[in-house]
C-alpha positions in Angstrom: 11.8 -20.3 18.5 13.1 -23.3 16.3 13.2 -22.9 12.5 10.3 -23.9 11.3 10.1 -26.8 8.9 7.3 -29.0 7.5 8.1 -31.5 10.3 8.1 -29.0 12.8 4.5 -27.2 11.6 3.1 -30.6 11.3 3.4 -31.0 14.6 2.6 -27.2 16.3 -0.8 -27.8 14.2 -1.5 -31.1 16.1 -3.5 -28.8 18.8 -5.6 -25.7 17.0 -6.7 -28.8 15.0 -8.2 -31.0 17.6 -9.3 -27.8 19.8 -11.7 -27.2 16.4 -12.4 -31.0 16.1 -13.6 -31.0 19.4 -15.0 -27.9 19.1 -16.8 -29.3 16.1 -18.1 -32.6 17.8 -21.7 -33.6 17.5 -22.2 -31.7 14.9 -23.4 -33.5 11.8 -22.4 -33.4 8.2 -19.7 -31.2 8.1 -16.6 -34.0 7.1 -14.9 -33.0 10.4 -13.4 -36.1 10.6 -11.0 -35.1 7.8 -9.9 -32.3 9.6 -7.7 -35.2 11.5 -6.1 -37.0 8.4 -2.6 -37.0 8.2 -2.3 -36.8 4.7 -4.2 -33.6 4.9 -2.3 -32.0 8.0 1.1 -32.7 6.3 -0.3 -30.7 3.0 -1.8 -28.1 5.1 1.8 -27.8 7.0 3.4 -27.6 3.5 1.6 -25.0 2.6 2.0 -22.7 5.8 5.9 -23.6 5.4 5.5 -22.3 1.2 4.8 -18.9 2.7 7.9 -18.4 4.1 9.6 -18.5 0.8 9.4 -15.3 -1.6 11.3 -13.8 -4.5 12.5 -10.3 -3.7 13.9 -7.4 -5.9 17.4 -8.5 -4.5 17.6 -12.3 -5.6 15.8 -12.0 -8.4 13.9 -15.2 -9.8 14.7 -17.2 -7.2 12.8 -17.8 -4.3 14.4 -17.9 -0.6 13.0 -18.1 3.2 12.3 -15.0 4.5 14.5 -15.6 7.2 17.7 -15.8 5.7 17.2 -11.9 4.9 13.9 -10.2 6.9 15.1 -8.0 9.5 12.4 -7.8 12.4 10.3 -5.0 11.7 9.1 -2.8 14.7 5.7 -1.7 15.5 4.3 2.0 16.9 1.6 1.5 19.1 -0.5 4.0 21.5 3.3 5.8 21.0 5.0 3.1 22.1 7.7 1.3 20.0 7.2 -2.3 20.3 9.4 -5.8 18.8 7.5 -7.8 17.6 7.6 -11.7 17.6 3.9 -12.5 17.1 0.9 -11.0 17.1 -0.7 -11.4 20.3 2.0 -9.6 21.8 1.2 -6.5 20.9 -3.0 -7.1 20.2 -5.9 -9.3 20.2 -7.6 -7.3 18.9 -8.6 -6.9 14.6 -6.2 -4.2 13.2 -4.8 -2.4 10.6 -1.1 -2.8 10.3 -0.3 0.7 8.3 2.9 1.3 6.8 4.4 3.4 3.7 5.6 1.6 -0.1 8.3 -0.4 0.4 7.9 -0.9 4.5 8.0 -4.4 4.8 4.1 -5.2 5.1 4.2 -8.0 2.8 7.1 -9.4 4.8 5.9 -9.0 7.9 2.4 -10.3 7.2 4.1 -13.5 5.9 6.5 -13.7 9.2 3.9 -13.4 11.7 2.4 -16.2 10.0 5.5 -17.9 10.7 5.4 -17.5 13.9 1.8 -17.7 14.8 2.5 -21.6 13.4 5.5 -21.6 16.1 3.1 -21.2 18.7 1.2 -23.9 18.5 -2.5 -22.0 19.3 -4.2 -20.8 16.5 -4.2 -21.9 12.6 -2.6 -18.4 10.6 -4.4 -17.9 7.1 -2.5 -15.7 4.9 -4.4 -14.5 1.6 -3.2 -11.6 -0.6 -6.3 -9.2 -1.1 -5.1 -8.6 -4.9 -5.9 -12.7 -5.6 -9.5 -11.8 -5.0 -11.3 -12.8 -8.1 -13.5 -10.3 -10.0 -16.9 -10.3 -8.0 -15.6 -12.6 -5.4 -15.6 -11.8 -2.0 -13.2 -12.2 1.2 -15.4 -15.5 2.5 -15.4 -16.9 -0.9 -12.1 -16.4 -1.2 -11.0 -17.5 2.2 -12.9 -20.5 1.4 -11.2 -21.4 -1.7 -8.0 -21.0 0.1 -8.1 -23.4 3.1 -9.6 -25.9 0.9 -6.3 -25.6 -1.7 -4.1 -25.6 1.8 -5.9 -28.5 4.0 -8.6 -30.1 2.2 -12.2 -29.1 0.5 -14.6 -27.5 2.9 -18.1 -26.4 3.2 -19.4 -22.7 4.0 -20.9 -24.4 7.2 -17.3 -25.7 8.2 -15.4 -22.6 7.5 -18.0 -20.8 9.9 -16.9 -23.7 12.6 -12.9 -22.7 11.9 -13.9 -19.3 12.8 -16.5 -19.2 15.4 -13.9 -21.2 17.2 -11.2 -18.6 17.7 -8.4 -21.3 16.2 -7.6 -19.5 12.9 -6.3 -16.5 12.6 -6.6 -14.3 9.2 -3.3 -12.1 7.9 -4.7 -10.1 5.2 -2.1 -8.5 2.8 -2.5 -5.8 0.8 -5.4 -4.0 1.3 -4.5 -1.2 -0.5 -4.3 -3.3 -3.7 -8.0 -3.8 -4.1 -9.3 -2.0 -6.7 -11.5 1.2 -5.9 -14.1 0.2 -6.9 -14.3 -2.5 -4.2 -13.0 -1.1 -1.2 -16.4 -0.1 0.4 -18.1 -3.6 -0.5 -14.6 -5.4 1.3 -14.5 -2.7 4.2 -18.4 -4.2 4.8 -17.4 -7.5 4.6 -14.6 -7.2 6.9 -17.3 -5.5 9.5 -19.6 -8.1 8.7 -17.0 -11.0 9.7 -16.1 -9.0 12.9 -19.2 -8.5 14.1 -20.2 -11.6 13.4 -17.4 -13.9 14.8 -16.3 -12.0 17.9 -13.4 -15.3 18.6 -11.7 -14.7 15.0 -8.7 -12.4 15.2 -8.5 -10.4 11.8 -5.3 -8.5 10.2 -4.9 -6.5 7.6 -1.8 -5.1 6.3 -2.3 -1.4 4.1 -0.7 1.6 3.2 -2.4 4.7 4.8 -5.5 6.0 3.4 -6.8 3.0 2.3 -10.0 3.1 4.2 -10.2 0.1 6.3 -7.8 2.4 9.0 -11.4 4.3 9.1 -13.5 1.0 10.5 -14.8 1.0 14.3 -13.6 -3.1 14.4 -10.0 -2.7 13.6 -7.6 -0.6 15.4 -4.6 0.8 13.6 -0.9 0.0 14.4 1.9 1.4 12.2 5.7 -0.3 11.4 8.3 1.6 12.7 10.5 3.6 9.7 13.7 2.5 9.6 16.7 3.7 11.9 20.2 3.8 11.4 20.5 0.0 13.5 17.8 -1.4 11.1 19.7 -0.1 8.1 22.9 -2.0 9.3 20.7 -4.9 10.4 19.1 -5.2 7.1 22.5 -4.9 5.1 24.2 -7.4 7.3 21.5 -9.7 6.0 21.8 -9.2 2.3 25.1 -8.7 1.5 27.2 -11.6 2.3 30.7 -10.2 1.5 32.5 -8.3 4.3 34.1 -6.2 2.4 31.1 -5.0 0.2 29.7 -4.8 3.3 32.0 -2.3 5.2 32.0 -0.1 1.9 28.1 0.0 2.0 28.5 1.1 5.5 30.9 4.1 4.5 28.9 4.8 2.2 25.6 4.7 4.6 27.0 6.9 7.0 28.2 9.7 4.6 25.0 10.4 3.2 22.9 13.5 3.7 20.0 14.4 6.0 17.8 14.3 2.8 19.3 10.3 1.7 19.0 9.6 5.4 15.3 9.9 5.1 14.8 8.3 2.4 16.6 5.2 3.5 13.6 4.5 6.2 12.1 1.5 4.2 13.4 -2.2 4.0 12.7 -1.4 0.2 14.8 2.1 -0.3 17.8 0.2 1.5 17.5 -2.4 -0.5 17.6 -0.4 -3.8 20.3 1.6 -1.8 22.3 -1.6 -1.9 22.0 -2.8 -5.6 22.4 1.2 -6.9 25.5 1.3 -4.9 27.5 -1.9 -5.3 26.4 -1.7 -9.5 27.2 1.8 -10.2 29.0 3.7 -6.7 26.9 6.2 -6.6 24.3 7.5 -4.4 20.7 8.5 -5.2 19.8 12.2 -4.1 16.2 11.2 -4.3 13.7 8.6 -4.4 12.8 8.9 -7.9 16.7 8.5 -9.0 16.4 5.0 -7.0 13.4 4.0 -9.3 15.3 5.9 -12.1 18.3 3.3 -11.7 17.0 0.6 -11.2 16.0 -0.5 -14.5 19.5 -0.8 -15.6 20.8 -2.3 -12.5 18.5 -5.1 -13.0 18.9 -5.7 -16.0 22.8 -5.2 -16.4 23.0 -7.0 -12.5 26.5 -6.4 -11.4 28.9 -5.0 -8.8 31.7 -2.6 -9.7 33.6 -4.5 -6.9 33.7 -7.5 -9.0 33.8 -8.6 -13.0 30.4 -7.9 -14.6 28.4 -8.7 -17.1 25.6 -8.1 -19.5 22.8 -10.4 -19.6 21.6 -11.9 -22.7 18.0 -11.2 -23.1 15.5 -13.2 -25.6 14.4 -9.9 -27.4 17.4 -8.2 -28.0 16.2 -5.2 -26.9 18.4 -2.6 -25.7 17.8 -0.8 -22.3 16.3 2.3 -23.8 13.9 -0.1 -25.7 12.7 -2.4 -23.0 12.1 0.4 -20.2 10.0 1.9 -23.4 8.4 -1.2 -23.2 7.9 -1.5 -19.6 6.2 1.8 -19.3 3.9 0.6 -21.5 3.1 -2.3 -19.6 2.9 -0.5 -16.5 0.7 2.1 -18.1 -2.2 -0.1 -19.1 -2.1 -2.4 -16.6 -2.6 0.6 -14.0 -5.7 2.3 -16.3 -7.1 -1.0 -15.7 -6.2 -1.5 -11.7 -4.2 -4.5 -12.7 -1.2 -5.4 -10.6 -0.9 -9.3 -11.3 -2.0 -11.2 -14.0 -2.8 -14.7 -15.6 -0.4 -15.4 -18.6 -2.7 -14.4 -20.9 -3.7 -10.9 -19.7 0.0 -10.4 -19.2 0.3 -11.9 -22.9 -2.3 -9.7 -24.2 -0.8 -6.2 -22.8 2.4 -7.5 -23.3 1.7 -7.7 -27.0 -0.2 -4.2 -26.8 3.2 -2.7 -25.7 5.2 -3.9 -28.6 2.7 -3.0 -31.5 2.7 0.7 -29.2 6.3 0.9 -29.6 7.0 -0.6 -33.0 8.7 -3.6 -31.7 5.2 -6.2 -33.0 7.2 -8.9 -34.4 8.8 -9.6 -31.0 7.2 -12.9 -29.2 5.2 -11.4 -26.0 6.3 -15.1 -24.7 10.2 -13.4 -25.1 9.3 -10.1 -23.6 7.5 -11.7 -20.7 10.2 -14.3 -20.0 13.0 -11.2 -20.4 11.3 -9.4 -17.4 10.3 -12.1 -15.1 13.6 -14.6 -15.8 16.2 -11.9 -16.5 15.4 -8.6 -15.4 13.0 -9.6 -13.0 10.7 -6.9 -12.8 7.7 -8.9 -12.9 7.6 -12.3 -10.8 5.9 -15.5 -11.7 3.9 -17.1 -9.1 2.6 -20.5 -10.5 0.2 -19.6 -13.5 0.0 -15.8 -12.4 2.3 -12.8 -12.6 2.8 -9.3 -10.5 5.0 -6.6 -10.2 8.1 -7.4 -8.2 6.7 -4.1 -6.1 3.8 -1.7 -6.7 5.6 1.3 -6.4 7.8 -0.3 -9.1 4.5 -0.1 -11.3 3.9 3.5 -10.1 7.3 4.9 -10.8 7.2 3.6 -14.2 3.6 4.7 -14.7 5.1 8.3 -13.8 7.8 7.6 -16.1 5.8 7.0 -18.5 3.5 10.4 -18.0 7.1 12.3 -18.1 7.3 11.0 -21.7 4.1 12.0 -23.4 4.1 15.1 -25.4 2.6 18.3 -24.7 -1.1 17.8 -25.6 -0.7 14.2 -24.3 0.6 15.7 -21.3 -2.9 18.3 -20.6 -4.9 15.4 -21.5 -3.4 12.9 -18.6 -3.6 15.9 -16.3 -6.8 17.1 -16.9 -8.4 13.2 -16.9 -6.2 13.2 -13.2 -8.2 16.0 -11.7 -11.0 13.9 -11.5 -9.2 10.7 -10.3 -6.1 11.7 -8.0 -7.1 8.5 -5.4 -6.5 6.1 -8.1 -2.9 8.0 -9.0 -2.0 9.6 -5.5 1.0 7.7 -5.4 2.2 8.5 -9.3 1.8 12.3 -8.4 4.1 11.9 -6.3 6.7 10.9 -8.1 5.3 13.3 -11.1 6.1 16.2 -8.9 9.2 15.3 -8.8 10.5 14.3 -12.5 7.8 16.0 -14.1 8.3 19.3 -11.7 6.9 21.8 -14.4 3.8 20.2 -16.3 2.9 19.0 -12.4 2.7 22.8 -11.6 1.6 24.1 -14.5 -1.5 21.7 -15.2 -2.4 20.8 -12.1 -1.2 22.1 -9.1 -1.3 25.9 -9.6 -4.9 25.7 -11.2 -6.3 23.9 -8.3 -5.0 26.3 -5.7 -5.8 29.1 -8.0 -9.7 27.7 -7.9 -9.3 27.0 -3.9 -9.0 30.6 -3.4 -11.4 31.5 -6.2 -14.0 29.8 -4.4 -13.3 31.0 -0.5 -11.7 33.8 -0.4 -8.0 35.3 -1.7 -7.0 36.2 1.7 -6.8 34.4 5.0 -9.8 35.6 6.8 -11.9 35.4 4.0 -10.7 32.2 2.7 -11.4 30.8 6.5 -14.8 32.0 7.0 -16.3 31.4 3.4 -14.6 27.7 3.9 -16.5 26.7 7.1 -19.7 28.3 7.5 -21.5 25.8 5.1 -19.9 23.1 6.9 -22.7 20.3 8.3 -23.0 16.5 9.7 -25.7 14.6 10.4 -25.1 10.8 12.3 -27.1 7.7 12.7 -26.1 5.5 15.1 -26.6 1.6 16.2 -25.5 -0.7 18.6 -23.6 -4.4 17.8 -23.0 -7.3 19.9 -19.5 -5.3 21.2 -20.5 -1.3 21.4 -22.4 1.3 19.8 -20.8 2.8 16.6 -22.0 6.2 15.7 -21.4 7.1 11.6 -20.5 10.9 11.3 -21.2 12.4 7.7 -19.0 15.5 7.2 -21.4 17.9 4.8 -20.3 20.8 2.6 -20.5 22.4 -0.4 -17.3 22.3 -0.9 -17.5 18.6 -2.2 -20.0 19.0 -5.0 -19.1 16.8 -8.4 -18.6 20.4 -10.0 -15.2 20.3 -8.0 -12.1 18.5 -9.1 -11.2 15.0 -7.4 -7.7 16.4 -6.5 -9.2 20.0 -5.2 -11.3 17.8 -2.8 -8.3 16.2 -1.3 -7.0 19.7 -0.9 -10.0 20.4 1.3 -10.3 17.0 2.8 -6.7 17.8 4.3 -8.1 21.1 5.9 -11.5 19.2 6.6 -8.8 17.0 8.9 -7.9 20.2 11.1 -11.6 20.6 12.0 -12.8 17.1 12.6 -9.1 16.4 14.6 -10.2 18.9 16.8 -13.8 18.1 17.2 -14.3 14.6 17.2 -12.8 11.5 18.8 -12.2 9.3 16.1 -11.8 5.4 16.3 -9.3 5.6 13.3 -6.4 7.9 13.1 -7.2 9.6 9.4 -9.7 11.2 8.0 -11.7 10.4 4.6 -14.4 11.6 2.4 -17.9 11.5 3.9 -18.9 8.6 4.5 -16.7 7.1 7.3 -17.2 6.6 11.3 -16.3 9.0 14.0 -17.3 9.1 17.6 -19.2 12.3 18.5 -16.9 14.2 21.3 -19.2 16.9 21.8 -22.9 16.4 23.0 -23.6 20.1 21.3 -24.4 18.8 18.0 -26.8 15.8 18.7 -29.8 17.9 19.5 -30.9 18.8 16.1 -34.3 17.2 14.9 -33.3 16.8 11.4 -30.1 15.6 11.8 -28.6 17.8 9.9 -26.2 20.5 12.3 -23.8 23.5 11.2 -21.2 23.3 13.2 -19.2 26.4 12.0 -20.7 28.5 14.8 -18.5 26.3 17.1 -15.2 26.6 15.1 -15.4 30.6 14.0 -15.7 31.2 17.9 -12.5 28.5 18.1 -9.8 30.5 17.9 -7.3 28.0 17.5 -9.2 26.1 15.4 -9.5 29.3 12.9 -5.7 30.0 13.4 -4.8 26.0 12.7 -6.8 26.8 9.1 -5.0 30.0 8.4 -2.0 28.9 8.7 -3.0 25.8 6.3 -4.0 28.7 4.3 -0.5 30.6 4.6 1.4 26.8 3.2 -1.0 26.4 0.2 0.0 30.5 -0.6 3.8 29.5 -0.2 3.3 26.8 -2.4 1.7 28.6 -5.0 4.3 31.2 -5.3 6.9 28.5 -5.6 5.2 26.9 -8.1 4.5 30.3 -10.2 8.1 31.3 -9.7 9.1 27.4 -11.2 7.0 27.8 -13.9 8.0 31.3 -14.6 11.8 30.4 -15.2 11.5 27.3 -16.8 9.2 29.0 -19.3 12.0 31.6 -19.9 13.1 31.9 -23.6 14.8 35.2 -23.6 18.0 33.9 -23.2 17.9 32.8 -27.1 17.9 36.0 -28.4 21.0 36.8 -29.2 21.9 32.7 -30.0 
C-alpha cells in the first residue's frame, strides 16, 4: 500500500461515501447531501491522516507518523499466529483485541485505521474510550466525533452511517473507563451489536476488562514480542548504526528473566533509552519504571555529549519525581488518566502545597513534565499520561514511600478495591516485597484457609459444596445467549475484594472445565457462559448445586488441590520473607 496522505485519503473515501449516500437516498431530512461536499471530505480526510501522528515516550513532545517507527504487531487467533495488514483479514466479526501494558494496542488501533482508509471500503472511526465525558455515552460520543471529523450530524444520520456497514469503529482503551462505567458501556456496546448487525466494532483492552466476557465480540490477542520483533522495533528507533549494533550486543546477552520482559513494544523501548543513557541493564520491570524518570528528564546517550535540561521549576530530580508521585496518586484515587488544563492545574497545585514546594507556578510544573520531561503529553486543550503503566508505577512508587501507619492504611483500604489497583500490586510486590506480604498477602491466604479448610481435602470440599448457578436465557436477531450466574458463599461483602479474586482464580478451574464459554476469562458473577452440560438445566427454581458433579470429578478436585498446594508455597515464602527481613538480632552486639 502507498503512504497514505491527505490527497491520497481524500480520494480512497470517494466510495464508502457515495455507497452511504446512495444508501441514504430518498430519505428525507437528514442533510445527506453534505455527506458529498468537498470541503467536508478534505476535512474528514485530514482528520483520518491526524491519527497517524502520536507522541511517544521515545521522541518526546514531538509528534511523528506512526510509520516511521511501528513495527507490525502480530495477532494470535484460534492458535494461529497471524500478520496483520487490516482487519478483515483476520475477522469480520466485533472483537476484543487483548493485549498486556505496554503491547502496542494504542498503536495498533491507530494503524489499522490507517489502513482500513487504504482500502477504500469502509469509513474507520477511531475514538479513545477515556475521552468519554462524564455521563456520556459511546453513541453520544461517537456522535460528537464524526461531526468534529466530517461535518455536524443528526442521531438519525449517524444510525444511516451504521446500518449501512460503511464505517467501521476502532475503540481504544477499554480498560481506561472508569469502573464504575464498565457494565453500562459493555451494554451499550451489546446494544449497538445487536442492533446494527452490518457495523464492524473493535475494541482494543488489556485482559480482564470485561468486555472479553460479551457473547458479540470475540477475543483476539497481539502476539508478545520475539527476538525478530525486538531487532525489528530497534532498527526503527535508533537511527545510528553504531548505537544500534551495541543495542544488539547488548539484547542478546541478556538473561532468560530480561528476555521476558522485553516482550512489549513498550519494555523495548524503555530498554533502549535505559541503555544508550546509562549502559546498564534492568533486572526487572520495576528498575525500567525506576529509571526512567531520570532518563527523561536528564535525556542523553553515554555514546555521545550530554546534557542537563533546564527545567522552569528548578527542581531537582529527587524533588520533581516527589512531585510526580503526587500527581500520579490523586489523579488515580480519582480514575483520572487525562485531564483539561485546569484539573491538571488544580492537582498539579495540590502536589506542590503536599510537598512544600506552593510557591512554584503549577503552569511551570505542568510545562516541566509535558515540554521537558515529557511524562505527561498535551493533546490540544487536554493532557494524559505519556502511558498508564507510567501512572501505575509511580502510584506504586508513591505507596513504597508512605510511612508505616500510612502504609496499613493504603493496604487495608486495597483489600476492598484490588480491581481498581490490580496493576499497582503488581509492581508493589515487587519494590514494596515486605509490607506487600505482611499486610496483605499473607493475611488473605491465612483467612482462605481459615474459612475452607487448612489442608487440601478439607480446603477442596468446604470450597465447592456451596457452589450454585442459576441462568436465564434469550434469543437476539443472531443466536441465543444464555447468562450463567456463578453462586457462592464464598463472595459475600463480609469477604475482602482481593480474597475474592483469590477465589475467582480457583472459581476459573471449575467453570473452565464445565462450561463452554464465548470469552476466554472468567469474572465475577454476573457475566455469560454457554451451558456445556444439559445436567444442570432441569432445576425448577433455577437455582442448581453443581458440587455433586465436581467432588465425583476427579481431576477437577485434583486441578483445585494443586491450586491449593501453590497458595501453601506461597505463603511460606512470604512468612519466611517477612521473618528475615523483620530480624533485628543482628544489632545486639552493635
Amino acid at each position: 500500500m502507498v503512504d497514505l496522505t491527505a490527497t491520497t485519503a481524500l480520494r480512497l473515501l470517494q466510495n464508502p461515501i457515495n455507497d452511504i449516500y446512495s444508501f441514504a437516498k430518498g430519505k428525507t431530512g437528514l442533510g445527506i447531501e453534505k455527506l458529498k461536499t468537498q470541503t467536508n471530505i478534505k476535512k474528514l480526510s485530514k482528520s483520518i491522516i491526524n491519527i497517524q501522528n502520536v507522541k511517544t515516550i521515545y521522541k518526546g513532545d514531538s509528534a511523528i507518523n506512526l510509520k516511521t517507527f511501528y513495527y507490525p504487531s502480530r495477532i494470535l487467533k484460534n492458535g494461529t499466529v497471524i500478520d496483520v495488514s487490516h482487519i478483515k483479514q483476520i475477522t469480520e466479526r466485533n472483537s476484543v483485541v487483548q493485549g498486556t501494558a505496554g503491547q502496542g494496542k494504542s498503536i495498533f488501533m491507530r494503524y489499522m485505521t490507517s489502513q482500513e482508509t487504504q482500502i477504500g471500503e469502509r469509513i474507520p472511526v477511531f475514538f479513545e474510550l477515556r475521552r468519554l465525558k462524564e455521563n456520556e455515552g459511546i453513541r453520544s460520543a461517537l456522535i460528537r466525533t464524526i461531526s468534529t471529523w466530517y461535518f455536524d450530524i443528526s442521531e438519525d444520520l449517524f444510525n444511516i452511517f451504521c446500518e449501512s456497514g460503511k464505517i467501521v469503529l476502532f475503540l481504544d482503551g477499554f480498560d481506561e473507563i472508569p469502573l464504575k462505567r464498565v457494565q453500562e458501556i459493555i451494554c451499550e456496546l451489546d446494544e449497538f451489536s445487536e442492533k446494527y448487525g452490518e457495523l464492524q466494532i473493535i475494541v482494543s483492552s488489556r485482559p480482564e476488562s470485561g468486555i472479553e466476557a460479551s457473547n458479540y465480540f470475540d477475543v483476539l490477542r497481539l502476539e508478545p514480542y520475539g527476538l525478530d520483533e525486538q531487532k525489528g522495533l530497534i532498527t526503527k528507533l535508533v537511527e545510528d548504526k553504531d548505537s544500534r549494533e551495541q543495542i544488539f550486543e547488548a539484547l542478546c546477552v541478556t538473561n532468560e528473566d530480561i528476555q521476558e520482559l522485553l516482550r512489549t513494544p513498550l519494555m523495548v523501548t524503555l530498554f533502549i533509552m535505559t541503555y544508550r543513557a546509562k549502559q546498564i541493564i534492568p533486572e526487572t520491570m520495576s528498575e525500567f519504571y525506576e529509571q526512567i524518570f531520570s532518563v527523561l528528564m536528564f535525556r542523553h546517550d553515554k555514546t555521545k555529549p550530554g546534557f542537563s535540561r533546564e527545567l522552569e521549576t528548578n527542581l531537582n530530580e529527587k524533588q520533581m519525581q516527589e512531585i510526580f508521585e503526587w500527581i500520579c496518586f490523586l489523579s488515580k484515587k480519582e480514575d483520572e488518566i487525562s485531564f483539561s488544563y485546569n484539573r491538571i492545574s488544580e492537582i498539579a497545585k495540590q502536589s506542590l502545597a503536599r510537598t512544600g514546594h506552593e510557591k512554584i507556578s503549577p503552569e511551570k510544573l505542568i510545562n516541566d513534565f509535558s515540554k521537558s520531561i515529557c511524562l505527561l503529553l498535551k493533546d490540544g486543550h487536554e493532557y494524559s499520561f505519556i502511558h498508564k503503566s507510567i501512572q501505575e508505577f509511580f502510584v506504586s512508587s508513591f505507596v513504597k514511600n508512605l510511612n508505616e501507619d500510612q502504609s496499613i492504611k493504603f493496604y487495608t483500604k486495597i483489600k476492598l478495591d484490588y480491581q481498581r489497583f490490580r496493576s499497582e500490586l503488581k509492581f508493589l510486590k515487587d519494590i514494596d516485597t515486605y509490607r506487600f506480604f505482611s499486610n496483605l498477602e499473607i493475611p488473605t491466604i491465612e483467612l482462605l484457609f481459615e474459612t475452607f479448610g487448612q489442608d487440601a481435602n478439607t480446603f477442596c470440599d468446604n470450597f465447592i459444596k456451596n457452589l450454585y448457578t442459576d441462568f436465564k436465557e434469550y434469543n437476539t436477531n443472531k443466536f441465543k445467549i444464555i447468562h450463567l450466574h456463578v453462586h457462592t458463599e464464598l463472595t459475600k461483602p463480609l469477604l475482602n475484594d482481593y480474597l475474592k479474586q483469590k477465589i475467582i482464580d480457583i472459581l476459573c478451574i471449575v467453570l473452565d472445565n464445565i462450561f463452554i464459554k464465548e470469552g476466554d476469562d472468567v469474572g465475577i458473577s454476573g457475566f455469560s457462559y454457554s451451558m456445556s452440560d444439559e445436567k444442570f438445566s432441569n432445576s425448577e427454581n433455577g437455582l442448581r448445586p453443581i458440587s455433586t458433579y465436581i467432588l465425583s470429578n476427579k481431576k477437577l478436585k485434583k486441578e483445585i488441590n494443586s491450586h491449593y498446594q501453590e497458595l501453601s508455597e506461597v505463603l511460606i515464602k512470604a512468612k519466611s520473607y517477612v521473618s528475615l527481613k523483620s530480624d533485628i538480632a543482628f544489632l545486639d552486639d552493635f
